[in-house]
C-alpha positions as CSV (number, residue, x, y, z in Angstrom):
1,X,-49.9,57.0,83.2
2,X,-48.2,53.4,81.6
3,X,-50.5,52.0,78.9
4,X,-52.3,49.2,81.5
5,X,-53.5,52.1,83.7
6,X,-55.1,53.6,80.5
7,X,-56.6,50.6,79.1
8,X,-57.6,49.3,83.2
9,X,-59.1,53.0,82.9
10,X,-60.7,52.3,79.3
11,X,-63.5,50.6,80.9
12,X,-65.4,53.9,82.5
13,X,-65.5,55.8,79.0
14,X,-66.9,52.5,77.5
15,X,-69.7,52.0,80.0
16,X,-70.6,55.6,79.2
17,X,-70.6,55.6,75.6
18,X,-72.9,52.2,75.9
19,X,-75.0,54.2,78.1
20,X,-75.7,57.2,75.7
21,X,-75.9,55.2,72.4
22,X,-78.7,53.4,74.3
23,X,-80.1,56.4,74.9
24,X,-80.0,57.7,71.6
25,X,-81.2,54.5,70.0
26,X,-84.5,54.8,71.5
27,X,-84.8,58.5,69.8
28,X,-88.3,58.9,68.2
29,X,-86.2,60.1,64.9
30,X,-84.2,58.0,62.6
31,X,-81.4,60.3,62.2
32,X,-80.7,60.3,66.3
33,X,-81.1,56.4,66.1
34,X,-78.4,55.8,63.5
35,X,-75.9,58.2,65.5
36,X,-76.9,55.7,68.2
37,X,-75.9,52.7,66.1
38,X,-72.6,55.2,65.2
39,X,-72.4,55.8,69.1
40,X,-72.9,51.6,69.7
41,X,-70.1,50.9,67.3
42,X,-67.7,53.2,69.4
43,X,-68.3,51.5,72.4
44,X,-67.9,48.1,70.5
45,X,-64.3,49.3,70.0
46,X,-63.7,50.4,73.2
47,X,-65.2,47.1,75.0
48,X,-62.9,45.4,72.4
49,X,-59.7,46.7,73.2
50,X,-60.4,46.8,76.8
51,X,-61.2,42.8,76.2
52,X,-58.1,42.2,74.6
53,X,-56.1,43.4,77.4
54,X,-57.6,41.3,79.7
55,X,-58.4,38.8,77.6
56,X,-61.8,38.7,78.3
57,X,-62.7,36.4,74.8
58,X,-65.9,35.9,75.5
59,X,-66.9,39.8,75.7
60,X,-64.6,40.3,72.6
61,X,-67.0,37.9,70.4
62,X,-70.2,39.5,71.9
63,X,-69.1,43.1,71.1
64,X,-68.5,41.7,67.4
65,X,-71.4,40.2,67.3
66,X,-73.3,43.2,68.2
67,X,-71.5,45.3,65.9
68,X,-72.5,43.5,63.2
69,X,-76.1,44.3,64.3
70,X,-75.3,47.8,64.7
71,X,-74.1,47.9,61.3
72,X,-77.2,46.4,59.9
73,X,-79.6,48.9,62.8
74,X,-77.8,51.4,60.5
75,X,-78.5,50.4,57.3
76,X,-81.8,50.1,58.4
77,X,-83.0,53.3,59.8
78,X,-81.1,55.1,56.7
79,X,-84.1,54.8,54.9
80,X,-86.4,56.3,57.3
81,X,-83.7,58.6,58.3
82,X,-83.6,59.8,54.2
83,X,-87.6,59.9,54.7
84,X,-87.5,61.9,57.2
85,X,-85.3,64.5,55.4
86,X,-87.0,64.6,52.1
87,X,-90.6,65.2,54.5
88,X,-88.8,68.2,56.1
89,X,-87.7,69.4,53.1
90,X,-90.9,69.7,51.6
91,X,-92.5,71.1,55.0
């Protein structure tokens, strides 16, 4: 398989990993959500380089921009994620 196959191929794994990070980001615990956000980011990359190739620019600066939320979705359910941990603990 030459490297324009793979990338034309790139597209499926993408839409998957989109799929379960949306899943995963509607998890009732913190810690599932920010493997979402984790899970988001991959597909980010994935849309990204799949973008490139086709130059598809416009789909390149919305997969930025929504990694940038992702990062800060992260951030932001740490804190309820470390809550959640120390209430376990103590359970």
């Amino acid at each position: 398989m030459d490297l324009d196959t793979f990338i034309d191929f790139l597209q499926w794994p993408a839409m998957a990993v989109t799929l379960a990070a949306a899943f995963l980001v509607g998890a009732r615990h913190a810690r599932r959500r920010v493997f979402g956000f984790y899970t988001f980011i991959l597909s980010n990359v994935l849309w990204i380089v799949w973008g490139l190739h086709d130059e598809a620019w416009a789909l390149i600066t919305l997969q930025l921009g929504l990694t940038a939320m992702n990062v800060r979705a992260i951030f932001r359910n740490h804190k309820e994620a470390r809550a959640e941990s120390r209430q376990e603990a103590t359970a």
